[in-house]
TIKEBA-866125 format. One record per residue (C-alpha): x, y, z. Coordinates in steps of 0.5 Angstrom, whole numbers, plus 500, padded with zeros to 3 digits. Each point is the difference from the previous one (the first is absolute). Example, Ala and Ser with C-alpha at 12.3 -4.5 7.8 and 13.67 -1.06 7.14 Angstrom:
BEGIN
px	py	pz
525	491	516
502	507	498
This chain:
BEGIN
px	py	pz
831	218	626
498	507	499
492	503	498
498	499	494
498	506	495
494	499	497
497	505	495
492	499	500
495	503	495
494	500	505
494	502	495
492	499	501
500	495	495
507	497	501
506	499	503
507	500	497
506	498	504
507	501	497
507	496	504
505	503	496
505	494	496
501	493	501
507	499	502
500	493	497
496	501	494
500	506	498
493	501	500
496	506	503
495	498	506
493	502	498
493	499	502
493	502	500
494	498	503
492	504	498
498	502	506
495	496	502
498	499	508
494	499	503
498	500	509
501	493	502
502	493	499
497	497	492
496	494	501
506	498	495
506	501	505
495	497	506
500	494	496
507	499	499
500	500	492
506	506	500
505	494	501
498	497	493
500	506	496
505	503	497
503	506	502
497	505	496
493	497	501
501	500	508
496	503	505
504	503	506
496	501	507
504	506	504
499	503	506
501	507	503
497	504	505
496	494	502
497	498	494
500	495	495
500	502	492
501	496	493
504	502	495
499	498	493
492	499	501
496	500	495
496	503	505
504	507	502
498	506	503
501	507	495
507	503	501
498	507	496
498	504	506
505	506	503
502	497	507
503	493	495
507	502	503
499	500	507
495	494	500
502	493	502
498	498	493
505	504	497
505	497	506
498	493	499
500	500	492
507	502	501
503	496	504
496	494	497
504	502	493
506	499	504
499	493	503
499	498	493
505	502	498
505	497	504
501	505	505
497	496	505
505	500	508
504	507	497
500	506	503
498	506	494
501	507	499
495	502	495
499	506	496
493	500	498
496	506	495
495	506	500
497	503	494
503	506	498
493	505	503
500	496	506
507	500	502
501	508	500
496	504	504
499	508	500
497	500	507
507	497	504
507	505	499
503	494	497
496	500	494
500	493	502
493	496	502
503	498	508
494	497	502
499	495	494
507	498	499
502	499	508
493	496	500
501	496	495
507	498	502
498	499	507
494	496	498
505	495	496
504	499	506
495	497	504
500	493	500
497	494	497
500	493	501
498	495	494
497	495	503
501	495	493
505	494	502
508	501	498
501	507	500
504	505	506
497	507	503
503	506	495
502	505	504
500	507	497
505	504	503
501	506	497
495	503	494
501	507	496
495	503	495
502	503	492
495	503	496
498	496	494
503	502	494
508	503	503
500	493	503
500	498	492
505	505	498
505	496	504
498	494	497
501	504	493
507	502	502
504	495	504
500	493	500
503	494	503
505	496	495
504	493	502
507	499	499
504	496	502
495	497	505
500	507	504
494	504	498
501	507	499
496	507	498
501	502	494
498	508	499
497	503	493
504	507	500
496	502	494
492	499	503
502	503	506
501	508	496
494	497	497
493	504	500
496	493	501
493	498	501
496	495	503
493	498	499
498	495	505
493	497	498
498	496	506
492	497	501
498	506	504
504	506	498
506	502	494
505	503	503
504	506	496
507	502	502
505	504	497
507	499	503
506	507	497
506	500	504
499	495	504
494	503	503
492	499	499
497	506	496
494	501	504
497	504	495
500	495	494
498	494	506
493	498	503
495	494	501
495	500	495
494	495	503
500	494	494
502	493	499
499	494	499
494	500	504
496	504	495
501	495	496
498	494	505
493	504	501
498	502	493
501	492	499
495	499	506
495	504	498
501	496	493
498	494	502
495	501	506
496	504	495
501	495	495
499	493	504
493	497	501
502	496	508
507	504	502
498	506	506
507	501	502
507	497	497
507	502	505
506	502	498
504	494	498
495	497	495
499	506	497
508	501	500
501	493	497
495	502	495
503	506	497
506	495	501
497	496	495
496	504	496
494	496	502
496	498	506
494	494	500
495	501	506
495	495	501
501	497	493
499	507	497
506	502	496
503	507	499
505	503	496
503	505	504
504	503	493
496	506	497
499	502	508
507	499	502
503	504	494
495	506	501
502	502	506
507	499	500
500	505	493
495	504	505
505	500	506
506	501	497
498	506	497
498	503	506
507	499	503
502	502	495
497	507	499
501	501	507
508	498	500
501	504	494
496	506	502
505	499	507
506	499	496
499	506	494
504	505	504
507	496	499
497	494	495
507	503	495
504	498	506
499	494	501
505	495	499
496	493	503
494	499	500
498	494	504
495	494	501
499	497	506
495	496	505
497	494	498
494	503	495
504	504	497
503	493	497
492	498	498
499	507	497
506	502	496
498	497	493
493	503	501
503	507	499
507	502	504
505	497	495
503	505	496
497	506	506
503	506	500
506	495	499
498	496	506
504	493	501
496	493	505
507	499	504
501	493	500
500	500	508
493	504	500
497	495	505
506	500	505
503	507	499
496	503	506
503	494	505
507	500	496
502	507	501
497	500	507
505	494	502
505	504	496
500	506	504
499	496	506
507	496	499
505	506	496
498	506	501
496	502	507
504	502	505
């Protein structure tokens, strides 16, 4: 049996994996998980309470480097600082994602992403930042061991690095098909010739990459510093000044307050429904301001004009739709991971 390609979207807030086709099914191999790690055994998976949950509810204890750490917690440790892809955090996260979805006892090859501004660098002849992307890569490498009962050591044995945004472009120009129980490529000739461009909203940042001839246009690319995150913060500052015990709230409940457009704490209640509206109105016109300043040179040549990242699902009725003929791809969560596997199985060498 041979390695396992895996395309791996491992974001400061989520990780996304993609596995390519099901032979038997037909259905595509995704998963995803937020981003939650904390240093350390949680007092839930000390107790053996994992066991009973189900598998999206489950705390997993995981050891590398000689540490214990917990994903899934309530209680996890922040993920938005520079060294994130060469942390054990990082590492951790993404091979907590592969045993859940079901990679457990297999050895992988990964193909894992950088964003735009971080992936390239003037200060290396290659124009390629080497010191980020081979770190991160050796940092993936490295083993872990999950310590929860039923599932193998995953053994990472090979990892190579895509700038977000072209690894979506694969994924926008070429498929995989199931015909006659064989899974195949199928290639769009037209998208290929295409100028297209990829707005990928992530938590911390949004992501504008432009591909013409099968190139990135360096000039009508760049990292601009918003996402999801403005609007996690602006819902923070919200209910701190407003709530009469709270001092402090963490991420996930905020996360499933906005999910829900409300959020009680202590028995006070909070509509989270006027907040949440202005900032998403706020932050898309900054993204757009900015996007469209970037891409003004060449906006009468552009042929697609494309939506992607998990909060660009969250914003597109909020201002997108309808942008400068933008379209919200209907793969726009996996379509990082998804071209990254696809690139990795057809068209690297």
């Amino acid at each position: 049996m041979g390695n396992t390609s895996i395309g791996c979207d491992n974001g400061h807030y989520g990780i996304k994996l993609y596995g390519g086709l099901c032979s038997q099914s037909g259905k595509e191999k995704c998963f995803t998980i937020e981003s939650r790690c904390r240093i350390g055994a949680s007092s839930k998976t000390a107790f053996g309470q994992a066991k009973t949950d189900t598998m999206s509810e489950r705390e997993f204890l995981l050891e590398t480097d000689g540490r214990q750490f917990t994903t899934g917690s309530l209680q996890s440790e922040i993920t938005t600082f520079a060294e994130y892809p060469h942390s054990a955090l990082n590492r951790v996260l993404v091979h907590s994602a592969m045993h859940q979805a079901g990679y457990s006892g297999q050895s992988v090859e990964l193909v894992a992403g950088l964003p735009f501004g971080q992936y390239y660098s003037s200060r290396y002849e290659s124009g390629i930042n080497v010191q980020l992307v081979e770190g991160m890569q050796d940092n993936l490498q490295k083993p872990v061991r999950m310590l929860n009962e039923g599932f193998e050591e995953i053994k990472v044995v090979g990892c190579s690095t895509m700038p977000e945004g072209m690894a979506a472009w694969f994924s926008f120009i070429m498929s995989e098909v199931l015909e006659g129980g064989k899974i195949k490529p199928k290639s769009n000739l037209e998208r290929m010739e295409q100028a297209t461009t990829f707005i990928d909203i992530g938590g911390q940042t949004t992501e504008v990459v432009t591909v013409i001839g099968k190139e990135i246009q360096k000039d009508y690319s760049s990292s601009l510093p918003y996402g999801s995150h403005r609007v996690l913060e602006d819902v923070r500052r919200y209910v701190l000044q407003n709530s009469d015990t709270c001092s402090s709230i963490s991420d996930t409940k905020l996360k499933q307050g906005i999910k829900n457009g409300s959020l009680t704490i202590s028995g006070q209640k909070f509509d989270l429904t006027p907040v949440l509206l202005e900032s998403r109105l706020k932050l898309v016109d900054k993204i757009r301001a900015e996007a469209g300043s970037l891409l003004s040179g060449i906006s009468g040549d552009i042929d697609n004009l494309n939506l992607i990242g998990g909060t660009s699902i969250d914003l597109y009725e909020f201002g997108f739709k309808g942008w400068m003929g933008a379209q919200l791809l209907e793969d726009a969560l996996f379509s990082n991971a998804k071209g990254m596997y696809i690139f990795k199985k057809y068209l690297a060498g």
